[in-house]
C-alpha positions in Angstrom: -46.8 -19.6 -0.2 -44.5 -16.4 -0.7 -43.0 -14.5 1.7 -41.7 -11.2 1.6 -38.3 -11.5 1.8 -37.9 -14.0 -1.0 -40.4 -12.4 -3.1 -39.0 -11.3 -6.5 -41.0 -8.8 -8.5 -41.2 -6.6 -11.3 -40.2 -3.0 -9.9 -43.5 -0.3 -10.5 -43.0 2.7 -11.7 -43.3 5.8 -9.9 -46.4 7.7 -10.9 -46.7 11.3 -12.4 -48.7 13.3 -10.1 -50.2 17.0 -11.1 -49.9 19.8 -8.4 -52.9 22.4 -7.9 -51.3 25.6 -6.4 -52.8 29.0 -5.9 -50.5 31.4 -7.3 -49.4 33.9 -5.2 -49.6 38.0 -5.8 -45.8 38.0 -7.5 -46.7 34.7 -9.7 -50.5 36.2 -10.8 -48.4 39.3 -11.5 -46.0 37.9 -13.8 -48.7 35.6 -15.4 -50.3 39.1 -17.0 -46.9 40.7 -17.6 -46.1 36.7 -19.5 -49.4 36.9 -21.1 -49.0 40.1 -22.4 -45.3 39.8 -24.1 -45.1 36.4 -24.9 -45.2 35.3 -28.5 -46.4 31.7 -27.6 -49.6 30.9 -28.7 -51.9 28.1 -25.8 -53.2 25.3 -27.4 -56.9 25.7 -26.6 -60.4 24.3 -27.4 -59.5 20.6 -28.7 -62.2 19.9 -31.2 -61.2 16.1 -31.6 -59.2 15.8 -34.6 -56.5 14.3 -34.6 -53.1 16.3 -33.5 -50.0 17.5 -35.7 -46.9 15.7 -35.9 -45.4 18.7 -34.1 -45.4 18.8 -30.5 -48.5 21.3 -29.1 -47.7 20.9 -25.5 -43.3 21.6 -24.6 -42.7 21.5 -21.1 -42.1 25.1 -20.1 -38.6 26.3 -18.5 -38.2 28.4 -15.9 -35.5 30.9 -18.0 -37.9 31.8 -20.0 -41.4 31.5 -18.4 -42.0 34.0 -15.5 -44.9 32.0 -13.4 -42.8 28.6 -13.6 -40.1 30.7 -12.1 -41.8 32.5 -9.7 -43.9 29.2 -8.5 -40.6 26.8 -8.1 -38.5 29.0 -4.9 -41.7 27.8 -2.8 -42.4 24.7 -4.6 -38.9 23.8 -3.2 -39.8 23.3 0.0 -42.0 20.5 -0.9 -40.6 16.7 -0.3 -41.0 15.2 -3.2 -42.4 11.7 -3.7 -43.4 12.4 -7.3 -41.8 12.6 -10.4 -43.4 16.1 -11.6 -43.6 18.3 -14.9 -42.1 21.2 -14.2 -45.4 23.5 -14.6 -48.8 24.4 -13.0 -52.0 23.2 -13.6 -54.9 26.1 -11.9 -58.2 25.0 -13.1 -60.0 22.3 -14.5 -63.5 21.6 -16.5 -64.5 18.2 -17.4 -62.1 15.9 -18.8 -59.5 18.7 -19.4 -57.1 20.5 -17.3 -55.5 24.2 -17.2 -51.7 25.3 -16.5 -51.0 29.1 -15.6 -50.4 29.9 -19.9 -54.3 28.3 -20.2 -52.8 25.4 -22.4 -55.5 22.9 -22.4 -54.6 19.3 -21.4 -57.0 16.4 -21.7 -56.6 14.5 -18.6 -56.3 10.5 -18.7 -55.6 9.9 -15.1 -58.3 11.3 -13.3 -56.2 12.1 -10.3 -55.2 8.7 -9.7 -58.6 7.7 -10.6 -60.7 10.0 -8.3 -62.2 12.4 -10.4 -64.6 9.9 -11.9 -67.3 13.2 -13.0 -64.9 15.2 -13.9 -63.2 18.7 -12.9 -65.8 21.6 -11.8 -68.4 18.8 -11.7 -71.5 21.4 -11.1 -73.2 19.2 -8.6 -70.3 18.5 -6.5 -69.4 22.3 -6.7 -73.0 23.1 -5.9 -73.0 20.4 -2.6 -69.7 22.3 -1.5 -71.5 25.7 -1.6 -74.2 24.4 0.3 -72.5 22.6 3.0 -69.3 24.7 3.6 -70.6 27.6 5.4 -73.1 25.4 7.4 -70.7 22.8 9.4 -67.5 21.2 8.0 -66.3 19.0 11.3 -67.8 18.1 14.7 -65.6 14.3 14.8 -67.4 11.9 15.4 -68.6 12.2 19.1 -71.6 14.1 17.7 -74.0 12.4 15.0 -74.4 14.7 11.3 -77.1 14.7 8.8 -75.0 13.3 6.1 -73.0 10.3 7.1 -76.6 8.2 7.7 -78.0 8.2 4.2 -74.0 7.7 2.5 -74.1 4.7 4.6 -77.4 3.6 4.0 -76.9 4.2 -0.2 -73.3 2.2 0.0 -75.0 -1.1 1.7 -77.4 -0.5 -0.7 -75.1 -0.9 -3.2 -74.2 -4.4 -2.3 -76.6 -7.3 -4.1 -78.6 -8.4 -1.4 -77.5 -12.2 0.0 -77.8 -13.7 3.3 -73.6 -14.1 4.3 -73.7 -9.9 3.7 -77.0 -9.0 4.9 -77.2 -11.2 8.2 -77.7 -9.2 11.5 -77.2 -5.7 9.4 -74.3 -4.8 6.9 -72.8 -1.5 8.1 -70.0 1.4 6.9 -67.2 3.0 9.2 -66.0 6.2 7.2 -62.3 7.1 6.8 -60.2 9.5 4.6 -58.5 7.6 2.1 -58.0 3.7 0.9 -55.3 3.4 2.7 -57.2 4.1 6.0 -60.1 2.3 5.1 -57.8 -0.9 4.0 -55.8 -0.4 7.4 -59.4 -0.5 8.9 -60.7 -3.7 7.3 -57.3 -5.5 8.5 -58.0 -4.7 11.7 -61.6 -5.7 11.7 -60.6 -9.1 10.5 -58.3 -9.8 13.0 -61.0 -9.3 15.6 -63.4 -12.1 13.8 -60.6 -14.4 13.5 -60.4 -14.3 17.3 -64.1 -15.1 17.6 -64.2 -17.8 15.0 -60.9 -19.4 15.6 -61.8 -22.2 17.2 -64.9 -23.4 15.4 -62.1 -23.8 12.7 -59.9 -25.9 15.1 -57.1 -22.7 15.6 -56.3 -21.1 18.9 -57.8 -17.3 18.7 -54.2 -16.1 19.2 -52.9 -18.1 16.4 -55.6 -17.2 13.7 -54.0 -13.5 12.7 -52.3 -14.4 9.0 -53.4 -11.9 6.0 -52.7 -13.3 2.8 -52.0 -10.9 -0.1 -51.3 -11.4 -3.7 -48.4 -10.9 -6.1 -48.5 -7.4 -8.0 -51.1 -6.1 -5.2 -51.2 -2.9 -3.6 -53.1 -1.9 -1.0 -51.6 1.2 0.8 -48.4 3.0 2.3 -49.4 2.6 6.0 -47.6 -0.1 7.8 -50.2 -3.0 7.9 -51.6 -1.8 3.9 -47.9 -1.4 2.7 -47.2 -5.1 4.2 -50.0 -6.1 2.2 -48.7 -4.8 -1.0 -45.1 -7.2 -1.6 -43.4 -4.8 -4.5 -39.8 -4.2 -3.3 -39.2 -0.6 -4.5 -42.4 0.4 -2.0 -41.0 -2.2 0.8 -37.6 -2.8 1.3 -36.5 0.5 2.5 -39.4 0.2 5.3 -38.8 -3.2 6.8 -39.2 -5.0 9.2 -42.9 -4.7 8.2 -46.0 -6.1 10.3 -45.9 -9.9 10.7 -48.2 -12.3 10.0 -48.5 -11.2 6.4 -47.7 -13.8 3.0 -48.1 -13.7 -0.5 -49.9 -16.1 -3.0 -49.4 -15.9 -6.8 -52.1 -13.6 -8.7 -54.6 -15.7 -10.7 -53.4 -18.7 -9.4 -56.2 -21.4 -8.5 -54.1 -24.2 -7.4 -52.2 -21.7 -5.0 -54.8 -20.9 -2.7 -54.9 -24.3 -0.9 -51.6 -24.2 0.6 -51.8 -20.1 0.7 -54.7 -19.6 3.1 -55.2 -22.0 5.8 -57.4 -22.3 9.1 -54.8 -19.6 10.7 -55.3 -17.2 7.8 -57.1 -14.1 9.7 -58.3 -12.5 6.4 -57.2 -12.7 2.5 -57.2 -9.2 0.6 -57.4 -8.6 -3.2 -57.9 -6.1 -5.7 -60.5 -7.3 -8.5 -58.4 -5.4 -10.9 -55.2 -5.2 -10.0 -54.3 -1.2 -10.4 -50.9 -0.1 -9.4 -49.6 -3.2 -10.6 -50.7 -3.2 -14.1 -54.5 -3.2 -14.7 -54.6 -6.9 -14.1 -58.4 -7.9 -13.8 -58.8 -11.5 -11.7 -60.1 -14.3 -13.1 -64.0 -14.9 -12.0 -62.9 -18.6 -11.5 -59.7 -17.4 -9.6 -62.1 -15.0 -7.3 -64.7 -17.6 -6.5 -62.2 -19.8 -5.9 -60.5 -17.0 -4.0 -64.6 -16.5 -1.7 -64.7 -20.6 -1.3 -61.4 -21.0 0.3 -62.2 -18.7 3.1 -65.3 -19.9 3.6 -63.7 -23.3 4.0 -60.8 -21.9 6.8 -63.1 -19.3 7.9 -61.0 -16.4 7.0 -62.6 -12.6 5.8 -62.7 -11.6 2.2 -61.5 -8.2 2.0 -62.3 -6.7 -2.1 -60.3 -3.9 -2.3 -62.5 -1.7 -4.5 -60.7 1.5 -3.3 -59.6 2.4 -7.0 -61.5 0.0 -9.0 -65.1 1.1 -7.6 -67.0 3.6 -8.6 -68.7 2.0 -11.8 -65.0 2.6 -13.2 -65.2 -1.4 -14.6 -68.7 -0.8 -15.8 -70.1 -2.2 -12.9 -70.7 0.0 -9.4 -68.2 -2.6 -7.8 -65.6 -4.5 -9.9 -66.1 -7.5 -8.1 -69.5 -7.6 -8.9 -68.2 -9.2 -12.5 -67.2 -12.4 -10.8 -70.9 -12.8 -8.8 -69.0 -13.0 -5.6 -69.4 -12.1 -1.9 -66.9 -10.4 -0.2 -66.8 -10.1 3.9 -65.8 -6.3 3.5 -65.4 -4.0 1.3 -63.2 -1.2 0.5 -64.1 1.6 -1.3 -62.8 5.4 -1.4 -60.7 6.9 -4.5 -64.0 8.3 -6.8 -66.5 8.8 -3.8 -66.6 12.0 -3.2 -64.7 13.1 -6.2 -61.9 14.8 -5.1 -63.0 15.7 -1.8 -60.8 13.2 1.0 -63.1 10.2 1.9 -62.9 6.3 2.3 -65.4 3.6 3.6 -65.4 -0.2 4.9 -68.8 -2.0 3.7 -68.5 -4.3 6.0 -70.8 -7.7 6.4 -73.3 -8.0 9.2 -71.6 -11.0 11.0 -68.2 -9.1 10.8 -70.0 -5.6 12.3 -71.7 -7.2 15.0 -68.3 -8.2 16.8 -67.1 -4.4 16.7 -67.2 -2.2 19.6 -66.8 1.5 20.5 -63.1 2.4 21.0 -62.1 -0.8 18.3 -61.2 2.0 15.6 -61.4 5.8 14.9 -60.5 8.7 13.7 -60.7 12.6 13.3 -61.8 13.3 10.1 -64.4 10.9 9.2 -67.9 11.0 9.0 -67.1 15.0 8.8 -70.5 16.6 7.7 -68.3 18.4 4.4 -67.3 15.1 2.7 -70.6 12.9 3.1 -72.7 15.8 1.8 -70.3 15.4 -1.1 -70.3 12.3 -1.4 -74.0 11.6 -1.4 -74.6 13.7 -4.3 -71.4 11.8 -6.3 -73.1 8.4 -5.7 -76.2 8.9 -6.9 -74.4 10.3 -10.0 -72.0 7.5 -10.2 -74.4 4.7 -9.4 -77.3 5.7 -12.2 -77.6 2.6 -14.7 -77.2 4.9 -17.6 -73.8 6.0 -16.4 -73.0 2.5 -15.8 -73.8 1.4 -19.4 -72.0 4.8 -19.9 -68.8 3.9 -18.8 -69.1 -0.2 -20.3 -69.3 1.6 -23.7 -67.0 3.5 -23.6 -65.0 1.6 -22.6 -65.3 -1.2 -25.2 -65.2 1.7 -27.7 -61.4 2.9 -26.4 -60.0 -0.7 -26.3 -61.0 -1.3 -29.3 -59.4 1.5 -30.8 -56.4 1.3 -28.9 -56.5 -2.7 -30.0 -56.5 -1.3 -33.8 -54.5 2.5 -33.7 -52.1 2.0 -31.1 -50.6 -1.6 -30.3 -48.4 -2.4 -33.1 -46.8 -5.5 -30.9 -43.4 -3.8 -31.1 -43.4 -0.8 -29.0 -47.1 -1.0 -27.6 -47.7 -5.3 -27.2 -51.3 -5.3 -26.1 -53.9 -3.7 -24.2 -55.9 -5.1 -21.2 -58.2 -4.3 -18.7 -62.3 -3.5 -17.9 -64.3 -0.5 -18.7 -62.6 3.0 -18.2 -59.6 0.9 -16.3 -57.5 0.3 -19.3 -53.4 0.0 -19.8 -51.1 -0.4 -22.5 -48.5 -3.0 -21.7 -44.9 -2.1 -23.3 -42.0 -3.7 -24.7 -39.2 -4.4 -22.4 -37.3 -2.0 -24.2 -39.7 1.2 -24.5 -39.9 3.1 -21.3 -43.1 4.2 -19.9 -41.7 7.5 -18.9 -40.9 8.3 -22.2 -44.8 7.4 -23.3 -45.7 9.5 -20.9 -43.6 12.4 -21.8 -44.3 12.1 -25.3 -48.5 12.0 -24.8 -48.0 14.9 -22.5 -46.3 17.1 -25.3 -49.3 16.2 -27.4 -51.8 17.3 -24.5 -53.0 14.0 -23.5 -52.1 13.5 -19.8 -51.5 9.5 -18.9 -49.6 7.9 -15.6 -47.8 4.9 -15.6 -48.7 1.3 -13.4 -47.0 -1.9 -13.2 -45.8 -4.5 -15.1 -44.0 -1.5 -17.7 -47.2 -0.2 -18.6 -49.3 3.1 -19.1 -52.0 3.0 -16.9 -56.0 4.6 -18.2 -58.0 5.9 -15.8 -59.7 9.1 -17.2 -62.9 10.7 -16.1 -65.6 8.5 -16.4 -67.4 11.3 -18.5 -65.4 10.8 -21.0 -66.6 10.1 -24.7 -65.7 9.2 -27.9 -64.3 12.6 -29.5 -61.7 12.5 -26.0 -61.0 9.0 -26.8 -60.4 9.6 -30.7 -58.2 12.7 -29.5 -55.9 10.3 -26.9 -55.9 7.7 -29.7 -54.3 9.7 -32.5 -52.0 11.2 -29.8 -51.2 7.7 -28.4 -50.3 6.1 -32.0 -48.1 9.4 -33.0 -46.3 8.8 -29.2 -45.6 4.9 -30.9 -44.3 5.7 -33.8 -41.6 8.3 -31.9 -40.8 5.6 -29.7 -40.3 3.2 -32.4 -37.9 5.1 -34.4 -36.2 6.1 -30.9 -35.9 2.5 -30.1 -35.7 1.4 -34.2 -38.0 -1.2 -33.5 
């Protein structure tokens, strides 16, 4: 069993981050007065060949590009926790993105995988119109027509089986995974003091959470404690007690990791901040057997991995498991703020008003949203969709782009896909260098470039990333002479 403070990891890397501002009167001004003058000519209308060896895409600078400069005196009162081009992306459609010169960008990071159908998805636009100038937020003292059928569609979404179904599976809305992972924690806690002793543990000594190595879970205080990287922790502690730490992937771990005063173990199927690192399906049913054998909750973080991102609506669902809860938020509503906890009917029954809340969930806005995304999201054509497409960019990337010295290998499920690099070859750079090429990528974990794009994607947006990705490797490789 790890614990925090003698856990040694591999530092992640910050991700990249876009920013959607509405330019002010002054900026839209000097975007006409730029357009008009400049001799620059926007890259526009990719048609899927393969790119130049000259770069398409330079990052702007302010001397000499009007709406950069006139964007950047407010932009400065922002506190940054990204590492940000210096430029502004105003509209989107599909897989591609806009800045203020109309330079087209094709986008392989989704917002952090959220936008799973895309910018200026019609039907989500469409749901917006409708809903907006009806109601946007009562809280949840008063009952809408939304939040019902969401919650009804997301237990529907779970196969049907006895330890789930029993006395009623049922959904508590939130804002964000973070929220809804903070949420689940809770909820386990409170089983653990109803089961405790049928497990031979006092209720007051049944509270441990057990966590993996590489997780990540959150920036609250009980998710970040959950998530045992040292860049994200150290300058936070103390953290919440009660949390440890068992190695990823690791069978023979979990006996001595979660024991009968383990409260509830939480794990991401894929591993995403830390490096796209998918979990065994004998290490996750290992994983459901050990806390039915202690009586501890299985919490599946699905908050980025859901969504039918893996190919499957849930990306535990790959392993045949169970889970006690569920987490699920990043794609849901595409963009719009939501997050859920599925959680099992034995674990619902023991919740009570006044256990949890908050203000904005359940608003009327973001289920009306959200209902229209997962029918989208959860149609068996999209599904086989994604799994396609999927296999199709791996293999690519398997035979274009990893040339085992910059680039040594590719992993992950469906549209969840990262490049793992050499010690030596920053992911920064890779990211820099796609970006002046038009292909916008983010980096994870484990010094790697993490792929998450819309889940509309197809094969002339993967050929396009491809060719970009291999001319990024070969710039790197002479930079490094590897």
């Amino acid at each position: 069993m790890l614990h925090p403070q003698r856990l040694a990891l591999t530092l992640i890397s910050r991700r990249a981050a876009s920013c959607l501002l509405r330019l002010p009167p002054a900026a839209a001004a000097a975007t006409a007065a730029w357009g008009a003058g400049s001799s620059r000519s926007p890259a526009r209308a990719f048609s899927g060949a393969a790119p130049s060896r000259a770069v398409t895409h330079p990052d702007p600078s302010p001397a000499d590009d009007p709406v950069l400069a006139a964007n950047l005196d407010g932009d400065r009162h922002i506190i940054q926790m990204y590492s940000q081009p210096q430029f502004f992306f105003v509209r989107g459609q599909g897989a591609y993105l806009y800045d203020t010169a109309d330079r087209e960008f094709l986008d392989m990071t989704a917002g952090i995988a959220v936008n799973a159908l895309g910018h200026n998805d019609p039907d989500v636009v469409a749901a917006i119109k409708e809903q907006a100038p009806k109601l946007i937020h009562i809280s949840q003292y008063y009952k809408n027509l939304h939040a019902g059928p969401l919650a009804t569609k997301l237990v529907n979404l779970v196969p049907e089986n006895e330890k789930f179904q029993k006395y009623g599976a049922k959904v508590f809305f939130g804002n964000s995974g973070s929220e809804a992972n903070e949420g689940a924690i809770k909820f386990a806690r409170k089983h653990a003091k109803h089961v405790a002793k049928r497990f031979g543990c006092e209720p007051e000594d049944k509270f441990g959470i057990v966590a993996f190595t590489d997780g990540f879970h959150g920036r609250t205080y009980g998710t970040l404690s959950a998530s045992p990287n040292p860049i994200y922790q150290v300058p936070f502690t103390p953290l919440v007690p009660g949390y440890t730490y068992s190695a990823f992937n690791n069978v023979a771990a979990l006996k001595d990791s979660i024991t009968v005063t383990t409260a509830a173990v939480i794990i991401e199927p894929v591993q995403g901040e830390g490096g796209i690192i998918p979990a065994t399906n004998e290490f996750m049913q290992a994983v459901r057997q050990r806390c039915d054998e202690v009586g501890a909750v299985l919490i599946v973080d699905e908050v980025q991995a859901g969504g039918g991102r893996t190919g499957k609506f849930f990306s535990h669902q790959h392993s045949g498991i169970s889970p006690d809860i569920i987490t699920f938020a990043k794609p849901l509503a595409n963009g719009y703020p939501i997050g859920a906890i599925i959680t099992s009917g034995e674990v619902a029954s023991l919740l009570r008003p006044g256990d949890h809340g908050n203000t904005f969930g359940f608003n009327p806005l973001a289920a009306s949203v959200a209902n229209v995304v997962l029918d989208k999201l959860n149609k068996p054509e999209f599904l086989t969709h994604v799994a396609d497409t999927g296999k199709y960019f791996k293999e690519q990337l398997d035979a274009r782009v990893v040339d085992g010295k910059v680039v040594k290998f590719s992993r992950g499920l469906g549209l969840m896909l990262a490049l793992k690099l050499a010690p030596e070859a920053k992911p920064a750079r890779f990211v820099e260098l796609a970006r002046h090429r038009g292909v916008l990528v983010i980096t994870s974990g484990d010094n790697t470039i993490r792929l998450v794009p819309p889940l509309i994607i197809g094969k002339k947006e993967v050929d396009f990333a491809v060719a970009a990705f291999a001319e990024v490797v070969a710039e790197m490789a002479k930079e490094l002479k590897l």
